[in-house]
C-alpha positions as CSV (number, residue, x, y, z in Angstrom):
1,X,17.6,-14.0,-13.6
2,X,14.6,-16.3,-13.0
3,X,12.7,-16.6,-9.9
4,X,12.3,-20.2,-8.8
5,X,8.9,-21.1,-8.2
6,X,7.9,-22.1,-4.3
7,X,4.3,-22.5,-5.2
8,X,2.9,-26.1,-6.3
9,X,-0.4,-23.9,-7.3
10,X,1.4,-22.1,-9.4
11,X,3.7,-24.0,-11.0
12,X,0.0,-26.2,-12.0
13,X,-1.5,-23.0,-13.5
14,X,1.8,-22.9,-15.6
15,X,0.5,-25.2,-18.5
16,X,-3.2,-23.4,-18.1
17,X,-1.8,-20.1,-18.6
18,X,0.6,-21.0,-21.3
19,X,-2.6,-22.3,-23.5
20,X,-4.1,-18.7,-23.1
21,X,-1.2,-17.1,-24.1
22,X,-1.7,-17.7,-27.8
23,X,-5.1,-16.3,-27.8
24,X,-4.2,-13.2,-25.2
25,X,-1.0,-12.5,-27.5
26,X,-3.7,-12.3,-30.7
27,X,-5.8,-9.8,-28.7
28,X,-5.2,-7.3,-26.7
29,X,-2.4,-7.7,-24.5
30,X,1.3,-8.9,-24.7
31,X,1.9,-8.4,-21.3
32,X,-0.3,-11.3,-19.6
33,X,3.0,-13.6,-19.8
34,X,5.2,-11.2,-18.2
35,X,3.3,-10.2,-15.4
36,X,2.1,-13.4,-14.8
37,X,5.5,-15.0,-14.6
38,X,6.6,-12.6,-12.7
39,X,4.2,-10.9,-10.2
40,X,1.8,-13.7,-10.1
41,X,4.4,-16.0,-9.2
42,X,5.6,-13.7,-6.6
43,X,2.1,-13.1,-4.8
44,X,1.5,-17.1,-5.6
45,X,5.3,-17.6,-3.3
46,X,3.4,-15.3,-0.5
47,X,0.5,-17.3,-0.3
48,X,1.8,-20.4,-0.1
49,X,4.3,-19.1,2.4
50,X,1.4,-17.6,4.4
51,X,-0.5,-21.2,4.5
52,X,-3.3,-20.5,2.5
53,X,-5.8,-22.8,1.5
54,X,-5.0,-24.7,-1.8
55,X,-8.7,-23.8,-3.4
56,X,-8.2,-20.0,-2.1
57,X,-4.8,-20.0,-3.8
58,X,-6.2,-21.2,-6.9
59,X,-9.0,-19.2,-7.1
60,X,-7.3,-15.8,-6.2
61,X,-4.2,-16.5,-8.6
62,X,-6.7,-17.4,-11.6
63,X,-8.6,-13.8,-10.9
64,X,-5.3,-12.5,-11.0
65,X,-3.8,-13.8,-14.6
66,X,-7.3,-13.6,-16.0
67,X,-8.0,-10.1,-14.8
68,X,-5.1,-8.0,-13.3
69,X,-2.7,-8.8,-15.4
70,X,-3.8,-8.3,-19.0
71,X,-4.4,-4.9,-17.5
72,X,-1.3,-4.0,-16.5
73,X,0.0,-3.2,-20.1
74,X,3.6,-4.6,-21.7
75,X,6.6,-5.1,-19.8
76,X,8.8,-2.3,-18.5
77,X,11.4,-0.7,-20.7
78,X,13.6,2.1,-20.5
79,X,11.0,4.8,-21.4
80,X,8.0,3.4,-19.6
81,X,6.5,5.8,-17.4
82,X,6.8,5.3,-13.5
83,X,4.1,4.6,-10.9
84,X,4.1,6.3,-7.6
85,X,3.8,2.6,-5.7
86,X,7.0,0.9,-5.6
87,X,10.3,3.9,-5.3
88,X,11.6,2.8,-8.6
89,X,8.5,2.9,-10.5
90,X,7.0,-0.3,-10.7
91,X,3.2,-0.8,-9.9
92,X,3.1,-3.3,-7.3
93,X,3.7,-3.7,-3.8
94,X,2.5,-6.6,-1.3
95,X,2.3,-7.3,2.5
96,X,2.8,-9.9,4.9
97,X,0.4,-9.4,8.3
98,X,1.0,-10.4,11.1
99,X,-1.4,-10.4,14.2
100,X,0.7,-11.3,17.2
101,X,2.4,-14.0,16.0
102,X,4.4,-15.3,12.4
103,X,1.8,-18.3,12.7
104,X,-0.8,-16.1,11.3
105,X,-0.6,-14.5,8.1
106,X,-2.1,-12.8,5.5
107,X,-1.2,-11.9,2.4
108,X,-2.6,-8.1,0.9
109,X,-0.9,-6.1,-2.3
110,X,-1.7,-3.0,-4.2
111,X,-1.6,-2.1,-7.9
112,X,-1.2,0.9,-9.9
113,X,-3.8,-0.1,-13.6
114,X,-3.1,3.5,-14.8
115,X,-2.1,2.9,-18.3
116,X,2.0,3.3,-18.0
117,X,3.1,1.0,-20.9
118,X,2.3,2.6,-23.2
119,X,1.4,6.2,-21.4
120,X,-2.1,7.4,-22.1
121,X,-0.5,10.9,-23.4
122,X,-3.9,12.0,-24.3
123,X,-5.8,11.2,-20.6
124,X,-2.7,10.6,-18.4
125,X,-4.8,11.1,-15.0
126,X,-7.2,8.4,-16.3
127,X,-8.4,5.4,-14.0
128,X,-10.5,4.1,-16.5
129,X,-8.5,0.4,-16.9
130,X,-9.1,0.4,-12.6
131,X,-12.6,1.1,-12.6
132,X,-13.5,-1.9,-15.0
133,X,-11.9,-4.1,-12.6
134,X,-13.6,-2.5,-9.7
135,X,-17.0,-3.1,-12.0
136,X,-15.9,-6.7,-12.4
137,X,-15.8,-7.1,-8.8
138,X,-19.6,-5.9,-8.0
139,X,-21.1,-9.0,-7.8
140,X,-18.5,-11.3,-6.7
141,X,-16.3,-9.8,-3.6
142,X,-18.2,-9.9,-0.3
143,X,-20.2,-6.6,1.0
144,X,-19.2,-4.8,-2.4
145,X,-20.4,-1.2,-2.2
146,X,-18.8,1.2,-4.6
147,X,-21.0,4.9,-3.2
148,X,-18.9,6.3,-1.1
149,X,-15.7,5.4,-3.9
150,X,-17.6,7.1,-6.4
151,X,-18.2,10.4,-4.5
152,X,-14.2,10.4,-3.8
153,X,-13.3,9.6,-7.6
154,X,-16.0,13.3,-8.3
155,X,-14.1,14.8,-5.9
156,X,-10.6,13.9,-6.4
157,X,-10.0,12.6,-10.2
158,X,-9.6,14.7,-13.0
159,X,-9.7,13.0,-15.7
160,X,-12.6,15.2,-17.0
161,X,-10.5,18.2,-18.5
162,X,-8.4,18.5,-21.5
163,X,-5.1,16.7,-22.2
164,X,-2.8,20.2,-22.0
165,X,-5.1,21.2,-18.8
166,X,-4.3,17.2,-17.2
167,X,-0.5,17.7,-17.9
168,X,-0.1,21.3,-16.1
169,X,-2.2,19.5,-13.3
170,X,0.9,17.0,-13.2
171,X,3.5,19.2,-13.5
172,X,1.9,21.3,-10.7
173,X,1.1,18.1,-8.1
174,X,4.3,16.8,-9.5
175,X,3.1,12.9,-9.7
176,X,1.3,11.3,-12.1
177,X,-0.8,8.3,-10.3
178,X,-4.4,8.8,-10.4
179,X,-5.2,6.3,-8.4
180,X,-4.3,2.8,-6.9
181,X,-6.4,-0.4,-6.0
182,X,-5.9,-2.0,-3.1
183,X,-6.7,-6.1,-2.0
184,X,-7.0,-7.9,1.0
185,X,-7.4,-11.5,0.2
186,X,-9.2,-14.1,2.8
187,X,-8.3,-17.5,3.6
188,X,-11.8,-18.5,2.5
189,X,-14.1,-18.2,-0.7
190,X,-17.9,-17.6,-0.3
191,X,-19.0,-19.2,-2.9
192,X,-18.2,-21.1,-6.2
193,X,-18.1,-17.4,-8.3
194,X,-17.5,-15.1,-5.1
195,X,-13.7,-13.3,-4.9
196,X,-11.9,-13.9,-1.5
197,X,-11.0,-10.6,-1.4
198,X,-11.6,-7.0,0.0
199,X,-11.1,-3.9,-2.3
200,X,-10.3,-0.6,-1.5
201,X,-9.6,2.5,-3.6
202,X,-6.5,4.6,-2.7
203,X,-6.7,8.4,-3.9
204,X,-4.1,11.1,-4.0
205,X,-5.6,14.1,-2.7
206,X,-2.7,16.0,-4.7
207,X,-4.5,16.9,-7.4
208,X,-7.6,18.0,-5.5
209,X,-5.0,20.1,-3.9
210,X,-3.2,21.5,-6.7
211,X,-6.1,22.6,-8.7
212,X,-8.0,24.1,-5.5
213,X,-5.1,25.9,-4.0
214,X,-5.0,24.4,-0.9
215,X,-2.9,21.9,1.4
216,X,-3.0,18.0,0.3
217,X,-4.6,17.5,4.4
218,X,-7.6,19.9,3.6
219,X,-8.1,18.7,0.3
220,X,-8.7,15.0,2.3
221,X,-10.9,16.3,5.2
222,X,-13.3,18.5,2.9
223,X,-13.4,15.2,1.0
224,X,-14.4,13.4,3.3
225,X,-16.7,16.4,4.5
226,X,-18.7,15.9,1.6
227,X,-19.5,12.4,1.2
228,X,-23.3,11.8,1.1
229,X,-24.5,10.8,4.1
230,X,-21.4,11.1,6.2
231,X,-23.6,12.9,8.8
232,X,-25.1,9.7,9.8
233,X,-21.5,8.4,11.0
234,X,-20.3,11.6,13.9
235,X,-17.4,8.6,14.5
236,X,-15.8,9.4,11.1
237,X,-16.2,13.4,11.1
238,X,-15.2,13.4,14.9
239,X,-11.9,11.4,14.2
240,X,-11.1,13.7,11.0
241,X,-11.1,16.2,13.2
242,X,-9.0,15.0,15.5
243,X,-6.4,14.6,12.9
244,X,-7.3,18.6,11.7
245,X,-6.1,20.0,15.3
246,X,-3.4,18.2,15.6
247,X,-2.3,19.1,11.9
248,X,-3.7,22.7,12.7
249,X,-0.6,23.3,15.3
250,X,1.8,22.2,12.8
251,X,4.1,23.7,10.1
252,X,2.3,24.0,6.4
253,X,4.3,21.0,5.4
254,X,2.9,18.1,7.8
255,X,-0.2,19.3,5.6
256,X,1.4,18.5,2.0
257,X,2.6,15.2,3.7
258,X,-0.8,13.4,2.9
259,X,-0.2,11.1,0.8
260,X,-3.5,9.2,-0.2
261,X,-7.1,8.7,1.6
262,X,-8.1,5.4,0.7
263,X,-11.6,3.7,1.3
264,X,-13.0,-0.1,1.2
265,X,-15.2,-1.4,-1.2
266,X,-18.1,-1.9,1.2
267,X,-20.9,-0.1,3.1
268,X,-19.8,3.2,4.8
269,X,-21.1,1.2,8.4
270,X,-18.4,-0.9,7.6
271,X,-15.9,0.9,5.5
272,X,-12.6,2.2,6.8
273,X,-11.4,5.6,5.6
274,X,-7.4,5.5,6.0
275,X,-5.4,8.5,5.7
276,X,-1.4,7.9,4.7
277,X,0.6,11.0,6.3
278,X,4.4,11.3,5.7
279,X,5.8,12.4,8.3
280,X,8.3,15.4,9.3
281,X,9.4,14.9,12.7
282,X,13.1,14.8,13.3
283,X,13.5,12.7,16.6
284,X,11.5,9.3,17.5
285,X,9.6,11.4,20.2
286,X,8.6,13.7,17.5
287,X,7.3,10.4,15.1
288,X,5.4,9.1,18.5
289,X,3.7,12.9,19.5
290,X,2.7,12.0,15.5
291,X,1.4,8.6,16.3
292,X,-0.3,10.1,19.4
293,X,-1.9,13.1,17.6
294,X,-0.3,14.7,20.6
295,X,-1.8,13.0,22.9
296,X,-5.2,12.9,21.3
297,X,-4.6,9.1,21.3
298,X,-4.7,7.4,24.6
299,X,-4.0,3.9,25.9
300,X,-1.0,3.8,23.7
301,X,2.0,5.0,26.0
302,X,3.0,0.6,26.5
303,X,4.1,0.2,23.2
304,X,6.4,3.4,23.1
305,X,9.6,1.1,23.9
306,X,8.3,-1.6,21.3
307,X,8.1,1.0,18.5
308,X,11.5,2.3,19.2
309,X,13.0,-0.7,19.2
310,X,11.2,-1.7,15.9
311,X,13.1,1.6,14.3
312,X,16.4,1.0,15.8
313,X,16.3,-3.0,15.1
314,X,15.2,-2.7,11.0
315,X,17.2,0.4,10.7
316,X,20.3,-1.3,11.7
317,X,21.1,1.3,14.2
318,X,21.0,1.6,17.9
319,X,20.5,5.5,17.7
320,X,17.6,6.3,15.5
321,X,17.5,10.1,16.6
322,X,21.3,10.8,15.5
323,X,20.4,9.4,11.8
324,X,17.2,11.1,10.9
325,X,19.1,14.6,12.4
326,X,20.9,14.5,9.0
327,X,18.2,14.7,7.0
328,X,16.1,17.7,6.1
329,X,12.5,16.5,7.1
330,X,10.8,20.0,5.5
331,X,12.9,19.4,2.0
332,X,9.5,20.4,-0.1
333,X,10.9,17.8,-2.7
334,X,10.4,14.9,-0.2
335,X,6.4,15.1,0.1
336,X,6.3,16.2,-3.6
337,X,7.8,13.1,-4.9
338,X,5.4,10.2,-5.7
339,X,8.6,7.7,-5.0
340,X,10.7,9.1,-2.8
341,X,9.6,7.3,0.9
342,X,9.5,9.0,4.1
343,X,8.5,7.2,7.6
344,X,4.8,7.3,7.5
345,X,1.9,6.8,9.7
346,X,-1.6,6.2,8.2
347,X,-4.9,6.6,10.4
348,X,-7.6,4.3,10.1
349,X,-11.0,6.2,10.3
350,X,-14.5,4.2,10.9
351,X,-17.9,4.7,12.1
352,X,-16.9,2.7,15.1
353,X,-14.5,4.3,16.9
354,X,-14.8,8.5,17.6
355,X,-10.5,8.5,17.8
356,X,-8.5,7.6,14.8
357,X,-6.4,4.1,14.9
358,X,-2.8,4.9,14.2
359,X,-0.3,2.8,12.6
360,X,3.5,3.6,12.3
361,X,4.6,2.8,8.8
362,X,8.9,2.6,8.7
363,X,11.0,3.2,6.3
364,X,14.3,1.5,7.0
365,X,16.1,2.2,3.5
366,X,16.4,5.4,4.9
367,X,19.4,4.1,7.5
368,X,20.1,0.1,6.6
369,X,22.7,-0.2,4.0
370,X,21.0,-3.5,2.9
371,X,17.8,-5.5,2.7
372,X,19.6,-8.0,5.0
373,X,20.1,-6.0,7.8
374,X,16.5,-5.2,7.5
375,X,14.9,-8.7,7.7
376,X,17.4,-9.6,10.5
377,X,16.6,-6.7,12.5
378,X,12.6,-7.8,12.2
379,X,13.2,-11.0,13.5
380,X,15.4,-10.3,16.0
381,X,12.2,-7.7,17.2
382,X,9.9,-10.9,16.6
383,X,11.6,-12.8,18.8
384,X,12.3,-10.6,21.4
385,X,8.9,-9.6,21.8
386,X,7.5,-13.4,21.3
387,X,5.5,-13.0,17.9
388,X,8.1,-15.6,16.4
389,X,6.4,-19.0,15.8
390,X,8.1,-21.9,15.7
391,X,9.0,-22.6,11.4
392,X,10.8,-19.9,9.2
393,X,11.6,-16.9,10.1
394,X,10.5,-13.4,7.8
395,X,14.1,-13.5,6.4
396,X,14.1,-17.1,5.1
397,X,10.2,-16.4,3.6
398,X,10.9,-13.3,2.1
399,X,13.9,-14.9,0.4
400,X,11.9,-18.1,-0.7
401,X,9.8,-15.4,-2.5
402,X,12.4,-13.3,-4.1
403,X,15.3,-14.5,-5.4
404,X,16.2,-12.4,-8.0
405,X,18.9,-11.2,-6.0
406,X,20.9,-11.4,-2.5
407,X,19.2,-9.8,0.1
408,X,22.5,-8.2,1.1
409,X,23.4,-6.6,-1.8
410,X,21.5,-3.7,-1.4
411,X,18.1,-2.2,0.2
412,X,15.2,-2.0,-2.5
413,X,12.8,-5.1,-1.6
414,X,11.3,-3.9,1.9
415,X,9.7,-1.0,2.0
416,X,7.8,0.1,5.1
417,X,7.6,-2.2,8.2
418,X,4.3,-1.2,9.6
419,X,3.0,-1.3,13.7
420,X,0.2,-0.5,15.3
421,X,-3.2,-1.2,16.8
422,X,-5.5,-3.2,14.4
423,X,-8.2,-0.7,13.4
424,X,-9.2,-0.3,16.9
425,X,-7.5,2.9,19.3
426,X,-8.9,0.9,22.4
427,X,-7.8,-2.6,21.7
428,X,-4.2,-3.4,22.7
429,X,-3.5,-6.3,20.2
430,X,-0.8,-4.9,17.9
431,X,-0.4,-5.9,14.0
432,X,3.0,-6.1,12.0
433,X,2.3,-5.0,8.4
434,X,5.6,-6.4,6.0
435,X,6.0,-4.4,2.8
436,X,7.6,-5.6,0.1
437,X,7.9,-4.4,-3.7
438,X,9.7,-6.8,-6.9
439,X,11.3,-4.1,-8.6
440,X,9.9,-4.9,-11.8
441,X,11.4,-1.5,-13.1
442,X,15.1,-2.0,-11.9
443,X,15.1,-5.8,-12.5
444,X,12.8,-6.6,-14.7
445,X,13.2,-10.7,-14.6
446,X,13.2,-10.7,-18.8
């Protein structure tokens, strides 16, 4: 089933990409046409739906085609090998942002360039395709600064050992991602060739783990441990080692519950380290005391009743605690998966601040029997709490984007509903982060 374009940018770069496609189809790529018409016009949709500037639009979707997706491979198929970003496979997901209100938006996604389609049998824990679009990007995205990346990609990638030694490491860590590139794009371009975008480089710390013999969380705090010149920034080692105590209390499974330490593409005086956690706690106090870093995070106890209400609304249930009791939070297959989603929480790290910024990352699936339920039980939260703006609401935006299928007929196209405090422990403004993924692999869109 098609998707019906919302975007008068893209449906304009239609006949520009569709004279390209003879001379990308004779080269290296056949999947340009598919990707484009399918992710591009989905991330063009969110743009336009987040009120972006026209010349922003243009210039970030052209990037996109021209670069991204020619480096995405071919189109999915039955035996194509799955990504650990979206839970059936595919390689994308996007956000929505909100900062207090549903006036104010931004639009940020992540991609998965490991080579899937066809599989890299001989390197799978490659990330060559991702660095030469993080090369590409050195003298056109704001602030680039690529140092502190390339001491994380020594410590945690292993693409350097043999094909039979990289596929035991896989087996053992028992996901295949090596890593994934993250984008924030601005509403503004500096400059004719700049990018309006922020990078930022996510890396599992499974691997790292596997091979060393110890927890996913240490793996991520001695990599951070060893950056060059961390020692300049006490902020960044003090707030790791909040996050160590805390941890330190804790069963050895909240440690293999790390999920990913990503980093920006800028200077380490400006970069923020964020650590993605699963987490294991069985009651909504339990998530909160994780939020909290028991307590380690003050300032914070106002929002308690906003959070819970966030979980009960886009859950569809009015009792949280009496759903997640069913589950088995310690099931070791549950922070081994790459695509199997837990409620997470990610702390932001920077030189600025000696406490880590937490943000609460649901995962509704878990509960709501359908994506419906979900975007009806955010805006009913947005309006309670007075983010909504006057215009759409997140259901009616996220359905202008995908319409590939009923929002009711099943969960699958949100993913995590993020909260928290932006970047800053101290400030009280609170940000809304909407997930979303196509499902490329389950509905491909031929």
């Amino acid at each position: 089933m098609a998707v019906a374009a919302q975007s008068p940018i893209f449906q304009s770069m239609e006949s520009e990409t569709s004279k390209s496609r003879a001379v990308d189809m004779a080269s290296t790529s056949q999947g340009l046409p598919y990707w484009w018409s399918t992710s591009g016009r989905d991330l063009a949709n969110m743009l336009h739906e987040a009120n972006y500037p026209e010349e922003v639009q243009r210039h970030f979707l052209s990037y996109y085609r021209d670069i991204i997706c020619p480096r995405l491979g071919g189109q999915p198929g039955e035996d194509s090998v799955k990504s650990g970003v979206g839970w059936d496979g595919n390689p994308l997901e996007y956000s929505f942002e909100l900062k207090g209100t549903t006036k104010t938006q931004a639009v940020r996604f992540v991609v998965d360039l490991t080579q899937l389609r066809p599989a890299d049998r001989s390197s799978p824990l490659s990330m060559d395709t991702t660095q030469k679009v993080v090369d590409m990007m050195a003298d056109k995205a704001p602030g680039f600064d690529e140092n502190w990346s390339k001491s994380l990609q020594r410590w945690f990638v292993y693409d350097h050992l043999s094909e039979d030694e990289q596929k035991a490491l896989i087996a053992k860590a028992g996901q295949q991602t090596s890593v994934i590139l993250g984008f924030d794009i601005f509403k503004r371009v500096a400059g004719p060739d700049g990018l309006p975008v922020m990078a930022k480089v996510y890396y599992p710390p499974c691997y790292t783990a596997a091979a060393k013999g110890i927890t996913r969380w240490q793996a991520v705090r001695q990599g951070i441990q060893q950056l060059p010149g961390v020692s300049s920034y006490p902020n960044i080692l003090k707030s790791t080692e909040i996050i160590n105590d805390y941890l330190s209390d804790k069963p050895r499974e909240w440690q293999m519950g790390t999920r990913y330490l990503a980093t920006d593409l800028v200077g380490p005086e400006k970069a923020r380290m964020k650590v993605y956690m699963r987490c294991f706690g069985r009651t909504f106090d339990d998530i909160w005391d994780y939020y909290t870093l028991g307590g380690r995070i003050t300032g914070v106890e106002e929002d308690k009743e906003k959070f819970r209400d966030m979980m009960n609304f886009v859950s569809g249930t009015n009792n949280y605690d009496a759903e997640i009791s069913k589950q088995d939070p310690l099931d070791e297959t549950r922070y081994r998966s790459a695509t199997g989603k837990l409620t997470a929480i990610y702390f932001s790290i920077s030189a600025d601040n000696p406490i880590p910024a937490p943000k609460l990352c649901i995962y509704p699936a878990n509960f709501a029997p359908n994506d419906e339920v979900i975007a009806k039980g955010l805006d009913k939260w947005l309006t309670k709490y007075g983010w909504h703006h006057e215009g759409a609401s997140m259901e009616e935006q996220v359905k202008r984007v995908f319409d590939h299928r009923p929002l009711g007929k099943k969960t699958g196209i949100f993913t995590f509903i993020g909260i928290g405090r932006k970047e800053d422990p101290t400030s009280k403004d609170l940000s809304i982060q909407v997930y979303v993924t196509p499902e490329l692999y389950e509905t491909p869109r031929y």
